[in-house]
C-alpha positions in Angstrom: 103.9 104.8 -171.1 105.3 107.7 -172.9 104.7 105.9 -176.3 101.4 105.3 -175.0 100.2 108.6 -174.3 101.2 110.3 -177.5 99.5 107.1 -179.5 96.1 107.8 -177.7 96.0 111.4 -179.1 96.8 109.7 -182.3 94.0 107.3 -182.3 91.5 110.2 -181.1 92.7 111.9 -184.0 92.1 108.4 -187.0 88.7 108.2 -185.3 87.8 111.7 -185.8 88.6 111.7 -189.5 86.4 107.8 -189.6 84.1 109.4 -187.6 83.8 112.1 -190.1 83.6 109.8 -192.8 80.8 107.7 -191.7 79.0 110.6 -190.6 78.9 112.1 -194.4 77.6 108.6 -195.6 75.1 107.8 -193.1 72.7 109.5 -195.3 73.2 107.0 -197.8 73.7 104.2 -195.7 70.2 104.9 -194.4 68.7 105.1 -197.4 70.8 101.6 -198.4 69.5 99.6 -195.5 65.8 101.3 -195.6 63.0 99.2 -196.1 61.2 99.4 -199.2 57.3 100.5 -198.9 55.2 99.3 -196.4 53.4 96.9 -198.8 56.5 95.9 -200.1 57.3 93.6 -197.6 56.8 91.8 -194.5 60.4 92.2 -193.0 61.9 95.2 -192.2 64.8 97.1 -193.1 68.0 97.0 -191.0 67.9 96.8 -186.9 69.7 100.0 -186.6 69.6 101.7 -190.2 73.0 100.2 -190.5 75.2 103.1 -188.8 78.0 100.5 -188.3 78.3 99.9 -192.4 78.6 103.9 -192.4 82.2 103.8 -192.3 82.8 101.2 -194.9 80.1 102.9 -197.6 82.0 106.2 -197.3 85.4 104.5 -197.6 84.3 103.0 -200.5 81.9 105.7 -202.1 84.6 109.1 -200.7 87.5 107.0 -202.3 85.9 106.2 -205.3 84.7 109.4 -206.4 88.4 110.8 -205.7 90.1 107.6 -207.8 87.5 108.5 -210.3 88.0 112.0 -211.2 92.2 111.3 -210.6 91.9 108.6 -213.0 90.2 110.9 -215.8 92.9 113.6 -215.0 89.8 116.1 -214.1 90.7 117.0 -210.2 94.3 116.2 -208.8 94.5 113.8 -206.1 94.6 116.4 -203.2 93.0 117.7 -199.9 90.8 119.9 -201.8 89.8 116.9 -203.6 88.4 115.2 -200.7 86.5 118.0 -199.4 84.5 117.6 -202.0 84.1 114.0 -202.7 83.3 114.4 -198.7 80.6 117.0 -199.9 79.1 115.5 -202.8 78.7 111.9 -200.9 76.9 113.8 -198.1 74.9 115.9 -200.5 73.7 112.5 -202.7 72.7 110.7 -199.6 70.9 113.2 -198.1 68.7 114.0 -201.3 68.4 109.9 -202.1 67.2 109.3 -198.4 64.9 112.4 -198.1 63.1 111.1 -201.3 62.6 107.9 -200.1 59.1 107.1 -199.0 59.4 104.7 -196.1 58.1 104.1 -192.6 58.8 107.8 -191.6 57.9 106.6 -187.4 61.6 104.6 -188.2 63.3 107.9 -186.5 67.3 107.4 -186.1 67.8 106.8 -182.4 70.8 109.0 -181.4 71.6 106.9 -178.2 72.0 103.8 -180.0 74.3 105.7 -182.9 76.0 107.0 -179.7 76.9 103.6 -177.9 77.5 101.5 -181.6 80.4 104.4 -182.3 81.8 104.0 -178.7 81.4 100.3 -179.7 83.4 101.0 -182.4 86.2 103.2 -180.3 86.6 100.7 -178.1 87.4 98.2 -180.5 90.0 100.5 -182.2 91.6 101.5 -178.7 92.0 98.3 -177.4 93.4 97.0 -181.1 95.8 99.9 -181.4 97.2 98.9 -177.9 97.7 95.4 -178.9 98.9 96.3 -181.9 101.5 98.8 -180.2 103.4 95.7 -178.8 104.9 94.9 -182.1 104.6 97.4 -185.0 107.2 96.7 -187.1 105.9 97.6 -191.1 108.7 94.8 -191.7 108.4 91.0 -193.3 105.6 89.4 -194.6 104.1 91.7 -197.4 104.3 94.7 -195.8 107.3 96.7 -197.9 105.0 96.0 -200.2 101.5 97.1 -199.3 103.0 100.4 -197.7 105.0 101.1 -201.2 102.1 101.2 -202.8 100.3 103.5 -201.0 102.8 106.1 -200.4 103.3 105.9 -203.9 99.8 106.4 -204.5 100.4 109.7 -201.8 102.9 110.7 -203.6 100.5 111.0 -207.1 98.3 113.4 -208.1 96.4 111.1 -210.7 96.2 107.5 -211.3 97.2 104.6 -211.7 100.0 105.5 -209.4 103.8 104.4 -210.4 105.3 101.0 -209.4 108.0 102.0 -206.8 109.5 98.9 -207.7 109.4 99.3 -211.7 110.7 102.8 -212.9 108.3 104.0 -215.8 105.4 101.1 -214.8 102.3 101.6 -213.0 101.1 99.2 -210.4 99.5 96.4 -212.1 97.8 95.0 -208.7 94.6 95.3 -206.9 95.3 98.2 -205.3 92.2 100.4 -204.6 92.2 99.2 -200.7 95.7 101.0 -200.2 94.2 104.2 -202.1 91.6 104.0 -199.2 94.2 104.2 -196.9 95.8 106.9 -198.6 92.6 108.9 -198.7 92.2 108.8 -194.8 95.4 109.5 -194.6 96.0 112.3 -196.8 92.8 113.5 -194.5 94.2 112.9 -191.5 97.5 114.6 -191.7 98.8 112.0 -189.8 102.6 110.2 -191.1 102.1 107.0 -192.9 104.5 105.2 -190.3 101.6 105.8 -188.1 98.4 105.0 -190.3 99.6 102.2 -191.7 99.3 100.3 -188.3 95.8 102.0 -187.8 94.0 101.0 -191.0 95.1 97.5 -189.6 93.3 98.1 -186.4 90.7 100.3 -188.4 90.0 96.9 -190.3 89.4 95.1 -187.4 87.2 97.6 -185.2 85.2 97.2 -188.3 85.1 93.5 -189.0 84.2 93.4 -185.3 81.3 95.8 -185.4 79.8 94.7 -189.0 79.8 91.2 -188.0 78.2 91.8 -185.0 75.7 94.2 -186.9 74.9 91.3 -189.4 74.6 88.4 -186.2 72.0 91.1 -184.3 70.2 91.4 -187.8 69.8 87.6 -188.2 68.4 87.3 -185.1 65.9 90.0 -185.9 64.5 88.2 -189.0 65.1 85.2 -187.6 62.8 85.8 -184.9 65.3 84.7 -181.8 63.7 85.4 -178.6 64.4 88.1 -176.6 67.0 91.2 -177.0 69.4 89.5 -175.1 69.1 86.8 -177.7 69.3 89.1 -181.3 72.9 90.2 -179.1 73.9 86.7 -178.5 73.8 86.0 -181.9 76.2 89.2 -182.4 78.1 88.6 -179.9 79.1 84.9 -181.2 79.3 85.9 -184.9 81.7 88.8 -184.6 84.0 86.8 -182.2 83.9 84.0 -185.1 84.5 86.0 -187.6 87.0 88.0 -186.3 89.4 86.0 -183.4 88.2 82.3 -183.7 91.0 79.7 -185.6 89.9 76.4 -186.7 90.4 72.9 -185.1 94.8 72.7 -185.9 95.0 73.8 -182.6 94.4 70.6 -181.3 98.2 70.2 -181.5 98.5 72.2 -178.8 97.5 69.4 -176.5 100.2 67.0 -178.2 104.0 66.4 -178.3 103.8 68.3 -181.7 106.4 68.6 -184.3 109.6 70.4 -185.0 111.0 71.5 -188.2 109.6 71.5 -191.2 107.1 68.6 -191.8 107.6 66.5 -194.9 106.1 67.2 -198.3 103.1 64.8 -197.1 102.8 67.6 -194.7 102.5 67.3 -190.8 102.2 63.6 -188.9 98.2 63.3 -187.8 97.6 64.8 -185.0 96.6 61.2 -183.0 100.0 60.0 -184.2 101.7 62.5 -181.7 100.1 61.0 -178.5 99.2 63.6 -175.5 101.5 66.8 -174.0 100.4 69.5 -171.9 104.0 70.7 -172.9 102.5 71.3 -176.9 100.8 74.6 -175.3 104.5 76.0 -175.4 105.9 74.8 -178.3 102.7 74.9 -180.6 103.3 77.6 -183.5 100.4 79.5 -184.3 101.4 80.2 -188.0 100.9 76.4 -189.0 96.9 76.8 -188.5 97.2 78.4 -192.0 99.7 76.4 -193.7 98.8 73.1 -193.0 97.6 71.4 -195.9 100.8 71.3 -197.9 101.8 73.9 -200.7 98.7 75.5 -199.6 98.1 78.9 -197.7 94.5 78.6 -195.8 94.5 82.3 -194.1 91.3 83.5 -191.6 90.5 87.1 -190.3 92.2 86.2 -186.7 95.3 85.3 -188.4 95.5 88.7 -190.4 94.8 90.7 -188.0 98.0 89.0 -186.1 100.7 89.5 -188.4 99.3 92.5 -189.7 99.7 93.0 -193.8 97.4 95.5 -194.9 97.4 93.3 -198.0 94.0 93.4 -200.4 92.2 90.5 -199.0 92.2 92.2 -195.5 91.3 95.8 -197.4 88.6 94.5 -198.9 87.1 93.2 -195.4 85.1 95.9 -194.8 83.7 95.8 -198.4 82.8 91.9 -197.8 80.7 92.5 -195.1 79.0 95.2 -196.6 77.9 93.3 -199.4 77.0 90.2 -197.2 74.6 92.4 -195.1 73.2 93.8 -198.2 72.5 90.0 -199.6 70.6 89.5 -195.9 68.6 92.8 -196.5 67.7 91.9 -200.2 66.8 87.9 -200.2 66.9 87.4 -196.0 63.3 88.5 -195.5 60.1 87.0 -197.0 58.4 89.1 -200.0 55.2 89.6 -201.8 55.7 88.9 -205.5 56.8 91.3 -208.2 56.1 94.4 -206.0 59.6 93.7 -204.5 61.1 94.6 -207.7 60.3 98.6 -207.0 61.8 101.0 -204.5 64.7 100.1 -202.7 65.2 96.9 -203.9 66.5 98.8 -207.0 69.1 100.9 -205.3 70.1 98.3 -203.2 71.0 95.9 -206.5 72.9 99.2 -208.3 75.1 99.6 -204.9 75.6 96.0 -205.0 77.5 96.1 -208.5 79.1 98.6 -207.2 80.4 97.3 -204.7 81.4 94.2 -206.9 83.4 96.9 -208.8 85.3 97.6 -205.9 86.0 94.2 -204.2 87.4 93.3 -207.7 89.6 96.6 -207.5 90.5 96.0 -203.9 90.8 91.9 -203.8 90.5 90.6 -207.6 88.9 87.3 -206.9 86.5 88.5 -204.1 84.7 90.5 -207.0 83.7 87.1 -209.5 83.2 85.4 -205.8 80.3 87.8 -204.3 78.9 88.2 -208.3 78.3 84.4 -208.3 76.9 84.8 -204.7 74.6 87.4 -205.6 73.3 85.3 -208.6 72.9 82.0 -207.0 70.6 84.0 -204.6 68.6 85.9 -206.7 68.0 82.5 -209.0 66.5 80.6 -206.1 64.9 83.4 -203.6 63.8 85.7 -206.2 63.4 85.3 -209.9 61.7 82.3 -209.2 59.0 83.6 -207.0 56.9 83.6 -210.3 54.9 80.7 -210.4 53.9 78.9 -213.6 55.0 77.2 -217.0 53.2 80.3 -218.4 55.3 82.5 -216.4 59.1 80.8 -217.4 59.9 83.4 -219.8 59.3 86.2 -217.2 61.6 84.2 -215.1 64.3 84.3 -217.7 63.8 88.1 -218.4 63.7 88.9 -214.9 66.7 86.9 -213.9 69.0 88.6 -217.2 68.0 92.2 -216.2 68.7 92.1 -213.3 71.5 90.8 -213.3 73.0 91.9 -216.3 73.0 95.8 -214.1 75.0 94.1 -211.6 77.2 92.9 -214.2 77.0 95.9 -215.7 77.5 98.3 -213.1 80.0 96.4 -211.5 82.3 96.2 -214.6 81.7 100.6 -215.2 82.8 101.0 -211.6 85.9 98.8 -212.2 86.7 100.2 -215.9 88.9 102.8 -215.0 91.3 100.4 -213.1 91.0 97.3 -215.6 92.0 100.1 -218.5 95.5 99.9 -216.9 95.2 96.5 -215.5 96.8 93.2 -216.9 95.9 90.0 -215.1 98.7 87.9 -213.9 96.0 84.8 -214.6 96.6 83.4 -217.4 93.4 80.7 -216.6 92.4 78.3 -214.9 94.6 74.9 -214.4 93.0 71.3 -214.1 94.2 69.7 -211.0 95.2 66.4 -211.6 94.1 66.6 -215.6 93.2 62.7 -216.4 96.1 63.0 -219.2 99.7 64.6 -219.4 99.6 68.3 -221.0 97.6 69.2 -223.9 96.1 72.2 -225.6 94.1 74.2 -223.2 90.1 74.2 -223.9 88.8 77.8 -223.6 90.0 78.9 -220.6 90.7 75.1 -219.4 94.8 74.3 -218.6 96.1 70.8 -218.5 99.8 71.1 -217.5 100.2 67.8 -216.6 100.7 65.5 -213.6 102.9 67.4 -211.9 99.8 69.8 -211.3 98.5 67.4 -209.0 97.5 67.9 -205.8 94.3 67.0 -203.7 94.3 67.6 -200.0 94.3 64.4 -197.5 90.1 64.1 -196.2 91.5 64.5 -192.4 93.4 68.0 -192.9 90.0 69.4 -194.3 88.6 68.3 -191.5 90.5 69.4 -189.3 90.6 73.0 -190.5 86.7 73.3 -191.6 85.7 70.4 -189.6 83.8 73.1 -186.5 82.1 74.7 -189.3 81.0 71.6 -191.1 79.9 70.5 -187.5 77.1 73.6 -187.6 76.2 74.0 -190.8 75.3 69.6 -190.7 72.9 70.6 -187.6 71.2 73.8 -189.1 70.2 71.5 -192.2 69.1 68.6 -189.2 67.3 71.9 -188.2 65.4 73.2 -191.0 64.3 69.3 -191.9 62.8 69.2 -188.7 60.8 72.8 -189.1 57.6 73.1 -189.9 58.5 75.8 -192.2 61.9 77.2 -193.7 62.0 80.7 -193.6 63.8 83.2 -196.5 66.6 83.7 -194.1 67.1 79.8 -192.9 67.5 79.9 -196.5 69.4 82.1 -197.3 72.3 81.0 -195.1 71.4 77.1 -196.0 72.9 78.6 -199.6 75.6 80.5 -197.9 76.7 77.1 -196.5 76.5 75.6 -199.6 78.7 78.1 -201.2 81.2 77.8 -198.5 81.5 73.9 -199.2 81.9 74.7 -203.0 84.6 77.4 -202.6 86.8 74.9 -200.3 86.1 71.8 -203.0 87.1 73.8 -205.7 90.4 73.9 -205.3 90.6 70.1 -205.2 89.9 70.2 -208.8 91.0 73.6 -210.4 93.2 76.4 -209.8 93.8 80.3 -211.0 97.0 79.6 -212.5 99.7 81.5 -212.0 103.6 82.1 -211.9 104.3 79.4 -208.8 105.3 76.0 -210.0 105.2 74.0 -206.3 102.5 76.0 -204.7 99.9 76.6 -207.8 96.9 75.8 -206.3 98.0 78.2 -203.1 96.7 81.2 -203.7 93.4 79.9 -205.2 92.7 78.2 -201.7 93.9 81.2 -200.1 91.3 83.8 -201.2 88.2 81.2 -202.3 89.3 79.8 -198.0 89.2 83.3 -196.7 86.0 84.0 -198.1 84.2 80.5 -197.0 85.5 81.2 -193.5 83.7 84.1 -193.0 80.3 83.4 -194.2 80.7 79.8 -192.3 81.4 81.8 -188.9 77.8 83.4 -189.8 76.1 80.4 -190.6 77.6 79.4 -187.3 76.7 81.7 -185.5 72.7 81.7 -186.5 73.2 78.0 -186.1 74.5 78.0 -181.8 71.5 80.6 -181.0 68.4 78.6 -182.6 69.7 74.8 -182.7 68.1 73.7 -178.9 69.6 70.4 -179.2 72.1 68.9 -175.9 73.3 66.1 -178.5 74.4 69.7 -180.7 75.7 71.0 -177.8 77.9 67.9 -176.5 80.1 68.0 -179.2 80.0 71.8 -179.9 81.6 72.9 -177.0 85.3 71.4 -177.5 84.9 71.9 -180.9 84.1 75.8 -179.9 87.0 75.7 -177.3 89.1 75.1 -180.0 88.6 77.1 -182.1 88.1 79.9 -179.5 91.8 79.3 -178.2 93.5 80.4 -181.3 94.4 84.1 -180.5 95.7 83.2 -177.4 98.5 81.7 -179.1 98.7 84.0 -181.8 98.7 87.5 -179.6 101.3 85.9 -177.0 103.7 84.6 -179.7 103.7 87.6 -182.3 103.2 90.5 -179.7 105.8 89.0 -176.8 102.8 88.2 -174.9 101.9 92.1 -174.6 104.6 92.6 -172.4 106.3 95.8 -173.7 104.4 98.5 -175.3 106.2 99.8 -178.4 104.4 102.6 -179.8 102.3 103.0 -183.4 105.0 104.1 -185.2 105.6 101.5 -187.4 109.7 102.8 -188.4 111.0 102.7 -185.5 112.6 99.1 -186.0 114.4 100.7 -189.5 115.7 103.8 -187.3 117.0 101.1 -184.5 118.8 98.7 -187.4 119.6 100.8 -190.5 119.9 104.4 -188.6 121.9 106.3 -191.5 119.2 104.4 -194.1 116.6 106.0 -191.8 118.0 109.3 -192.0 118.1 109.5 -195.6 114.5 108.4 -196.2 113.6 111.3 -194.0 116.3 113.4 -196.4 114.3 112.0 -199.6 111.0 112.9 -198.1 111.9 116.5 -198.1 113.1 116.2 -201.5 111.8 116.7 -205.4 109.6 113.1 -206.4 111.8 111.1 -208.9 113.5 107.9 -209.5 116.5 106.1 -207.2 118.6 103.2 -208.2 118.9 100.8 -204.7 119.8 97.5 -204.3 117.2 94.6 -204.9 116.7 91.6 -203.1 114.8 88.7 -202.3 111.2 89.2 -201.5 110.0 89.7 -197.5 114.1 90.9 -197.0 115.3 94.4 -196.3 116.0 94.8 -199.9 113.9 97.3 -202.2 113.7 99.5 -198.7 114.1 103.3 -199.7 111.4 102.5 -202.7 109.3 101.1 -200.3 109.2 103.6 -197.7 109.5 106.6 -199.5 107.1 105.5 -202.5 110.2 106.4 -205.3 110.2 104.4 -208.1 113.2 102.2 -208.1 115.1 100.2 -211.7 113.8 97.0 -209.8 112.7 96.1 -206.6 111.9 92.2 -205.4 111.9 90.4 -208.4 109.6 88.0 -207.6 107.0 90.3 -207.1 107.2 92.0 -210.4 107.8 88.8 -211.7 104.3 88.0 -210.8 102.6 90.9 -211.6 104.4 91.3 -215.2 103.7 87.8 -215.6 107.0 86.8 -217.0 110.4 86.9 -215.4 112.3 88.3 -219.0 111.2 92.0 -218.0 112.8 91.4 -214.6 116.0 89.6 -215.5 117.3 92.5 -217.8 116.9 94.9 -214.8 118.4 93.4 -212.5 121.5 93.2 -214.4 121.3 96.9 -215.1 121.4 97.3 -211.1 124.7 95.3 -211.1 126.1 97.0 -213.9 125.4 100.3 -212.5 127.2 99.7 -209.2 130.3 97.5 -210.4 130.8 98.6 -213.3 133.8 100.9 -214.0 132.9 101.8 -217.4 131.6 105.7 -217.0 129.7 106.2 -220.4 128.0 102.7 -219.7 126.6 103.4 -216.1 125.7 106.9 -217.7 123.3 105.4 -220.0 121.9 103.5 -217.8 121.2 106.2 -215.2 119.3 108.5 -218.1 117.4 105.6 -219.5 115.3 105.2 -216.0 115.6 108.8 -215.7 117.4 108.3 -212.2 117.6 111.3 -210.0 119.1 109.6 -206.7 121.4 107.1 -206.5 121.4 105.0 -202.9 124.3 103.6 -201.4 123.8 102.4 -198.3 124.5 99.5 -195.8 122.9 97.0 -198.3 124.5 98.3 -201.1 127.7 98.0 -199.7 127.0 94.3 -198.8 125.6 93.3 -202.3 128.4 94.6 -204.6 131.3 94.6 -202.9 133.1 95.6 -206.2 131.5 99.0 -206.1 133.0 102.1 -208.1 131.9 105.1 -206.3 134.4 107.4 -207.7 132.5 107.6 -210.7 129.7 108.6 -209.7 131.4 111.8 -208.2 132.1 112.5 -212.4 128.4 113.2 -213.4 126.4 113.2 -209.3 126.8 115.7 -206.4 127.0 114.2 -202.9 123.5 115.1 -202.0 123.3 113.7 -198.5 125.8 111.6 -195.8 125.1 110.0 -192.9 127.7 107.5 -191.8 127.8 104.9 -194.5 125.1 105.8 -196.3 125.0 107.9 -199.3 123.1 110.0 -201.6 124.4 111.2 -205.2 122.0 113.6 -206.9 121.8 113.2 -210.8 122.5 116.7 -212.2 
């Protein structure tokens, strides 16, 4: 209870400065989600002038304008800084929504902003409690995603430096954690702390923006009644953001134990029937059940908590889905469309693609081809005509050429410095053994071959598949098909083609057995959410009790899935831990602890620590104090770099530098990183037990001592 009356003051705190930030954008937003003139259009613009996409446009519009001008070295990455990206954001929006000439009787209902942002509150508190019950920043990819943003706190201009590769820069997707850094540099609140509540903040978020874009389809869908347009809410942000898929039905078998074989897990009606499977089932296996494959979904994330790049860019995604709903959802009258709003609305949109590409590379190419798909059937070809097909073509380049050209000036200061770890895309299962690529075509042979057994798709997409096979039984039996019924028939569509795709290529990169794993991660993630949408329409206007018979232990499924999830990775709530996400490290490695608060106090520069496998302890005072280290995991950089003969080399260097008793060698070493600190602590100790530490005494001053663990400070 003590924990939990500090953390509340904590949270009140986070919301003040989100609060703050979607309060400076709600200008903009306003003008974003606006309807275009009166004679524009038949639709309208958003339910609510979209005040729960507030927070997300500022995160994205504050940060950038801050990454920007740190990028071009023309203001320092600082509080001042801030203020007056904070300013300038506020100042834009206002003038841009002022200027537009709209329905000015569409007045901004300040009870409705009041209950969506205690919505909102309530979805963070009850989060941050949950997430209190476990909030270890261990395992997983977590060393990782909090390295990188204190490092990025700890710079005043960008790209920020690799803590785990002295004199590199990060060469990942990072912008999401310089999101997190901005609010937190804002906040004033420790990173130990914010780290857990940008996890929660993602999810308050992914809960409210859903449930924004579910009340929305109801209103241009024309579902009956209020209580209806919330229904439709209601069941689209609980898809989105809890529900699993169908694997859970080996909760109500014997299940198995161990790891299943390389064919992957038995079928499930191999297993025959046990009520005792609702202890024993393992919630993890719902997203790595297809084998060598990862198949992630929001629920899942927001479990085991990495505040990796494709849950940063979450917020992002459903800002750009909404805007697709606002732009092609609503029926139009010709070429008038094309002024106004409509214009904005596209510019925002490539620059948004800009982001998702800085914040979750493949999400970027993945909402581009979205956007196009869309325009191509609901727009450009609203000309009519042979005579007309050149205007089609013209129409269809411009616009969007400035979403490809927007979106690639808004990413151009972060692909200056980036080099993709992609090196193209692989054949699955080529037809002959390895040849010479064509263009950006691989064929590496047959032991790149992989498809995924007909029954495990189904399993995992089968409740969504379920839907979206009665909302096309739906709009064949309507009289009509409205622009929205359309629109998410396409979004349906898409989904299918992202989960088919890997079945036939992948993004290759540096993993031999799993090659085709992160390619169905990202492409699945994405087709998971804009399913759970499409479902969500489809359970509110589908008035069918053959729909219904089926859908409700399909939905009880899927429904089911936290309940394992929460009770296995957060002790089943039982004992409140507290937000601080260190307090595990201080518990274990106590003397470790003690010196990363030492180094925290100290001059920035670069340590020499053990490395270590990746998701271990290793690479721990690089990680948590955001000091670039000789070499961190090696596998890690080992992706990113894109070959392992820049890793190797260091790594050696780290050994030398410990065991070595060869003064004038170890010297070298130390000045060609430019090492300041050197760590030796409880790891150390364990990993070369042939350590000289005399020598370092010759040319280092004992700089800090707690038990075991020691500092030598470079002089």
């Amino acid at each position: 209870m003590e924990h939990m009356g500090a953390d509340v003051w904590i949270v009140l705190q986070w919301w003040a400065v989100l609060f703050l930030v979607g309060a400076v954008s709600f200008p903009l937003t306003k003008r974003l989600f606006a309807p275009g003139l009166p004679s524009e259009a038949s639709g309208v613009g958003w339910w609510d002038g979209g005040y729960f996409f507030a927070k997300a446009v500022g995160m994205a519009v504050v940060t950038y304008f801050v990454y920007l001008v740190g990028s071009l070295h023309i203001l320092p990455f600082t509080i001042p800084t801030i203020v007056i990206s904070l300013s300038t954001v506020f100042a834009v929006g206002f003038f841009l929504h002022s200027s537009h000439k709209t329905d000015r009787s569409n007045k901004t209902n300040m009870m409705l902003i009041a209950g969506e942002e205690l919505f909102f509150f309530a979805a963070l508190l009850f989060w941050a409690w949950v997430k209190g019950h476990e909030p270890s920043i261990r395992a997983l990819e977590k060393f990782m995603d909090f390295g990188f943003t204190k490092s990025v706190l700890n710079s005043l201009y960008f790209p920020a430096p690799d803590m785990w590769y002295a004199g590199g820069t990060i060469n990942y997707y990072y912008f999401g954690h310089v999101v997190l850094a901005v609010l937190t540099k804002l906040s004033g609140i420790d990173l130990a702390y914010t780290f857990n509540l940008m996890l929660v903040t993602i999810f308050a978020l992914t809960l409210t923006m859903s449930f924004s874009i579910g009340v929305q389809l109801g209103v241009i869908g024309g579902i009956w009644g209020r209580r209806g347009k919330i229904m439709v809410g209601v069941l689209t942000a609980f898809l989105v953001t809890l529900a699993g898929n169908l694997q859970t039905i080996y909760a109500f078998t014997r299940g198995y134990t161990g790891d299943p074989p390389a064919s992957g897990p038995p079928p499930f009606w191999q297993l025959g029937w046990s009520l005792a499977g609702l202890e024993r089932y393992w919630y993890a296996n719902a997203t790595r059940f297809i084998p060598y494959t990862i198949h992630e979904f929001p629920s899942y994330s927001f479990v085991v908590s990495d505040v990796h790049g494709h849950v940063l860019s979450l917020p992002f995604v459903f800002l750009g889905i909404a805007l697709l709903i606002l732009m092609f959802g609503q029926s139009v009258h010709g070429e008038k469309f094309q002024i106004s709003n409509f214009k904005f609305q596209i510019l925002f949109y490539g620059f948004l693609v800009g982001i998702l590409l800085m914040t979750n590379a493949l999400d970027g190419p993945i909402y581009l081809g979205l956007f196009v798909i869309l325009y191509y059937i609901l727009r450009a070809t609203i000309h009519r005509g042979v005579e007309k097909s050149r205007a089609i073509v013209l129409d269809f380049a411009r616009t969007i050429g400035m979403v490809v050209l927007t979106a690639g000036l808004t990413s151009l200061p972060f692909l200056a410095h980036f080099k993709s770890f992609v090196s193209g895309i692989g054949v699955n299962c080529p037809s002959a053994s390895a040849g010479s690529p064509i263009g950006p075509f691989l064929f590496e042979g047959v032991e790149k071959c992989q498809h995924s057994p007909l029954w495990m798709l189904l399993l995992l997409w089968g409740f969504f598949l379920y839907c979206g096979g009665w909302f096309i039984f739906h709009i064949k039996m309507s009289k009509t098909v409205s622009n929205i019924e359309k629109l998410l028939l396409i979004f349906f569509i898409f989904s299918i083609g992202l989960i088919i795709f890997p079945e036939f290529f992948y993004f290759k990169d540096i993993y031999p057995a799993h090659f085709r794993s992160n390619t169905m991660f990202k492409l699945g993630y994405q087709a998971f959410i804009l399913f759970s949408i499409v479902s969500g329409y489809t359970i509110m206007t589908v008035k069918k009790r053959a729909f219904f018979l089926f859908l409700l232990p399909l939905l009880f499924l899927v429904s089911i899935y936290p309940i394992f999830s929460v009770r296995s990775y957060f002790n089943s709530l039982k004992n409140y831990e507290g937000l601080h996400g260190l307090t595990w490290f201080a518990r274990e490695y106590s003397d470790d602890y003690a010196a990363i608060i030492w180094l925290g106090t100290q001059p920035l520069g670069t340590l020499v620590e053990a490395d270590g496998d990746s998701y271990t302890d290793y690479a721990r005072f690089s990680a948590f104090t955001g000091l670039p280290t000789i070499i961190g995991w090696p596998v890690h950089e080992w992706l990113w770099r894109g070959s392992y003969d820049v890793v190797s080399p260091r790594r050696e260097e780290v050994h030398t530098i410990y065991e070595s008793p060869d003064f004038g060698q170890t010297q070298a070493l130390l000045k060609k990183y430019h090492v300041t600190y050197i760590v030796i602590g409880t790891l150390e100790r364990s990993k070369y037990p042939k350590l000289v530490e005399e020598k370092f005494r010759l040319f280092a001053q004992e700089a800090f001592r707690s038990g075991q663990t020691v500092i030598y400070q470079v002089q």
